[in-house]
C-alpha positions as a printed NumPy array, in Angstrom:
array([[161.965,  74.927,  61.427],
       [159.647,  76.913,  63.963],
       [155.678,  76.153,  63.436],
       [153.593,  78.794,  65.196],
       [150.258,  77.467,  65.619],
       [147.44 ,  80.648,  65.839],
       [145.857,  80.843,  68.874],
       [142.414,  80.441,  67.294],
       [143.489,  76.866,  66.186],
       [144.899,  75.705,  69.168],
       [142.181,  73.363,  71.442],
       [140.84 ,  74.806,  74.767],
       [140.595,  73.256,  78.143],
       [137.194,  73.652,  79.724],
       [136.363,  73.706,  83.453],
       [132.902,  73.485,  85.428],
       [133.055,  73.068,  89.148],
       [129.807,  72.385,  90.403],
       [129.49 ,  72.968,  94.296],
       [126.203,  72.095,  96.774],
       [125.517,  75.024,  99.042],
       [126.314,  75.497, 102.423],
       [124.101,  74.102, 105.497],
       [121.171,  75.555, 106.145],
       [120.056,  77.116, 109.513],
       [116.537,  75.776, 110.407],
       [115.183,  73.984, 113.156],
       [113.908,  70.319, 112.409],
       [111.258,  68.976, 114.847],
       [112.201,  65.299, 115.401],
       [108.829,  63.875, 113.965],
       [105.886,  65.594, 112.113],
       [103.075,  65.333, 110.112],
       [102.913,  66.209, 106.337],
       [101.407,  69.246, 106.6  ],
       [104.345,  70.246, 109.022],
       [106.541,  68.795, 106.382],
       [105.432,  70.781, 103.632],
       [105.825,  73.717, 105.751],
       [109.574,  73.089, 106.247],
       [110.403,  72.265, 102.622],
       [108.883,  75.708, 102.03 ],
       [110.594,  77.491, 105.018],
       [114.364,  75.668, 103.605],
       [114.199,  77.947, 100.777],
       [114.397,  80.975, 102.293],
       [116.106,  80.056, 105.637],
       [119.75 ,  81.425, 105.996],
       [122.829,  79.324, 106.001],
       [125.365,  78.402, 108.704],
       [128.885,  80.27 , 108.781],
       [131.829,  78.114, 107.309],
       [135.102,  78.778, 106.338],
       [135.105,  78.9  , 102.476],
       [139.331,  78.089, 102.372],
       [139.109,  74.291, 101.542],
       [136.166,  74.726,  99.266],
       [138.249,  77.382,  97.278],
       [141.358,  74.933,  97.513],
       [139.972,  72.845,  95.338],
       [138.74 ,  75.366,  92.589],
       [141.665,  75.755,  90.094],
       [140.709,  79.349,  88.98 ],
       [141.263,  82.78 ,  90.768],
       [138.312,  84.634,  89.074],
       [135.954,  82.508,  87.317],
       [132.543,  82.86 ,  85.997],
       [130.421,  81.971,  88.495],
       [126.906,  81.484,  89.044],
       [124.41 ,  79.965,  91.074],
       [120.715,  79.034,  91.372],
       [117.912,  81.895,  92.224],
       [117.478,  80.411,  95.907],
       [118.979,  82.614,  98.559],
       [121.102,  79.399,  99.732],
       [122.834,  78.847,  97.014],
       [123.387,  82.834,  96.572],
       [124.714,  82.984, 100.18 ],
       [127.631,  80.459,  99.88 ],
       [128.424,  82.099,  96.545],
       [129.017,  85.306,  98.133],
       [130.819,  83.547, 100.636],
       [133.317,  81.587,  98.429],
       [133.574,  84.474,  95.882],
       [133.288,  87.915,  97.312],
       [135.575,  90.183,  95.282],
       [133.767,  88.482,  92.   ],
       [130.719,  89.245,  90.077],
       [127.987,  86.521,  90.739],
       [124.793,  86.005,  88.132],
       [122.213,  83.831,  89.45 ],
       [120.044,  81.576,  87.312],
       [116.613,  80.225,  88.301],
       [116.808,  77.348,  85.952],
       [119.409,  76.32 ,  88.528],
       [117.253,  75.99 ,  91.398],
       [117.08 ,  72.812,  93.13 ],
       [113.851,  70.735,  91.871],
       [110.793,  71.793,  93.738],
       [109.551,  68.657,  95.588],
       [105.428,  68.651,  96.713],
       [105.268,  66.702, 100.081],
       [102.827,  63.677,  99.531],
       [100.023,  64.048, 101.876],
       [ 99.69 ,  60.762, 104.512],
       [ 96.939,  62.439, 107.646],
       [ 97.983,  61.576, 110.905],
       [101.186,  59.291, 110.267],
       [104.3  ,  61.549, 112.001],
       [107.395,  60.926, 110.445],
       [110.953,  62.27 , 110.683],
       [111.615,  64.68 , 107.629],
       [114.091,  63.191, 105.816],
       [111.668,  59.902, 105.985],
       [109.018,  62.536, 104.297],
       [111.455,  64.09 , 101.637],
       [112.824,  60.635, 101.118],
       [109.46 ,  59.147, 100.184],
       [108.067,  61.751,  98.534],
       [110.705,  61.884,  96.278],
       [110.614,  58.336,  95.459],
       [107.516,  58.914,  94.676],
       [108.239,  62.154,  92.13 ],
       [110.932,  59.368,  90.942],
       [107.863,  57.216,  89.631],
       [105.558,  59.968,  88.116],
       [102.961,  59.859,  91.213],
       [104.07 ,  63.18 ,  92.961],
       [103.86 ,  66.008,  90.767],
       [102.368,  68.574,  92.765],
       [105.183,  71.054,  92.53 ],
       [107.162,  69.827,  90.061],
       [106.733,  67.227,  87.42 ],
       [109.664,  64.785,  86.445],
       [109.096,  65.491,  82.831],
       [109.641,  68.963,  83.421],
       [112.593,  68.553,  85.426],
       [114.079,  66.555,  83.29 ],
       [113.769,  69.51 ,  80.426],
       [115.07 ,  71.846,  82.529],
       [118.314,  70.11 ,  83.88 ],
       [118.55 ,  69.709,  79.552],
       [118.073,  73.718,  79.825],
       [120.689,  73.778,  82.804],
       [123.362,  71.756,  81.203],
       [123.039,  73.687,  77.812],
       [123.631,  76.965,  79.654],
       [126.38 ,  75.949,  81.862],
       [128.266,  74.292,  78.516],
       [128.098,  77.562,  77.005],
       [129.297,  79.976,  80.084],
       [132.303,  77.459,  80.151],
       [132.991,  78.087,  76.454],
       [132.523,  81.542,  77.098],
       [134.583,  81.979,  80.347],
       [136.787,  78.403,  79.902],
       [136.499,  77.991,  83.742],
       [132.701,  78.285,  85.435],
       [131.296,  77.443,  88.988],
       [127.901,  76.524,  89.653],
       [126.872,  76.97 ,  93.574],
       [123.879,  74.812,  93.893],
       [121.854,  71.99 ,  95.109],
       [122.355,  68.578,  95.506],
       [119.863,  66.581,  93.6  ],
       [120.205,  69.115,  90.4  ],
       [124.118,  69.117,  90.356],
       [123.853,  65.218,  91.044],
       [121.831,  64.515,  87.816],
       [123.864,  67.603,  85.944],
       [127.048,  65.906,  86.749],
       [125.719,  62.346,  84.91 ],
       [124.462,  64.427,  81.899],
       [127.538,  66.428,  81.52 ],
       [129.909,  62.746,  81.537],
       [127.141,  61.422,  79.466],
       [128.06 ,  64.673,  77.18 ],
       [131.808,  63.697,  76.754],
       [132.797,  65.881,  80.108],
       [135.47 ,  64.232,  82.136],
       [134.902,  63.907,  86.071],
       [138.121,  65.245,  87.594],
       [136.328,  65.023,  91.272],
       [133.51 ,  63.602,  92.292],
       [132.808,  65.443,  95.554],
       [129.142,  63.625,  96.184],
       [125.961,  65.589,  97.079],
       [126.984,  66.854, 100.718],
       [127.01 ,  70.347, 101.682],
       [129.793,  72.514, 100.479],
       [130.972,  69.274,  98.129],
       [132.699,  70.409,  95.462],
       [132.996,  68.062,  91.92 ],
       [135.065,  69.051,  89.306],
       [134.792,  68.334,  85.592],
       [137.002,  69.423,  82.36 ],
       [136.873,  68.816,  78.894],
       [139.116,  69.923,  75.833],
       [137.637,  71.206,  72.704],
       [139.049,  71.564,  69.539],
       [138.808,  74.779,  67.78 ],
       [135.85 ,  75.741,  65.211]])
């Protein structure tokens, strides 16, 4: 005997692919002060990216067409276009990367990873909150994760291009949410992390 199981009983396998943008194209003085610093964290968002070659980021995407999506920041929209250019792309701004206030020190130069480095050690600890709080980031990567679990139940496969301290602390939540991590790619430009998860129907 033959049992024919309806498709709407059968479970589904979910994808998300969540991928940090491309490198962006801005000049870094070696040292600075914070104003300088602040200045650059500014000019990042809107500075252009370098060219790459989008064939081994695709490579490991599993999916021809998928949903995909990004953050509102013109990086992350860039290598989208990039990756995916015969495919419709919807960008989100609870995506963006969290926005990090430089902590003012006068007349100490530092290099600027040194600055974005401390300063967010100190947003870690609730004593920068100038741009961004980390109560309210926290909310919105709940916000993030909620949206991205639907689009994959609505689309079964979904790519998020965006930024590296978001999709670091999206990909803990989502494993903390009963997602499996296929890939971790890290939080380097253009790495790409994979996670499924297989849902039973309603």
């Amino acid at each position: 005997m033959i049992v024919v199981v309806p498709a709407w009983a059968q479970s589904r396998k979910l994808d998300i692919y969540l991928v940090r943008h491309a490198k962006v194209n801005i000049d870094r003085p070696t040292v600075m002060g914070s104003k300088k610093a602040a200045e650059l964290v500014k000019a990042y968002n809107s500075a252009p990216i370098y060219d790459f070659d989008p064939a081994p980021v695709r490579g490991l995407i599993e999916a021809e067409h998928p949903k995909v999506v990004t953050s509102a920041l013109p990086r992350a929209i860039d290598t989208a276009c990039r990756l995916f250019p015969d495919d419709s792309i919807t960008g989100y701004s609870v995506f963006n990367e969290y926005q990090l206030g430089i902590v003012r020190i006068p007349l100490i130069p530092m290099p600027y990873p040194v600055w974005t480095g401390f300063s967010r050690l100190m947003w870690l600890v609730h004593l920068n909150s100038e741009a961004e709080s980390r109560p309210e980031t926290k909310a919105r990567l709940q916000a993030a994760t909620n949206l991205l679990e639907e689009l994959a139940r609505q689309n079964s496969t979904v790519v998020l291009v965006g930024h590296g301290y978001l999709i670091s602390e999206m990909r803990r939540e989502l494993a903390k949410r009963g997602w499996q991590i296929i890939r971790n790619g890290g939080n380097n430009n253009l790495a790409v992390s994979h996670l499924e998860r297989t849902e039973a129907p309603n």
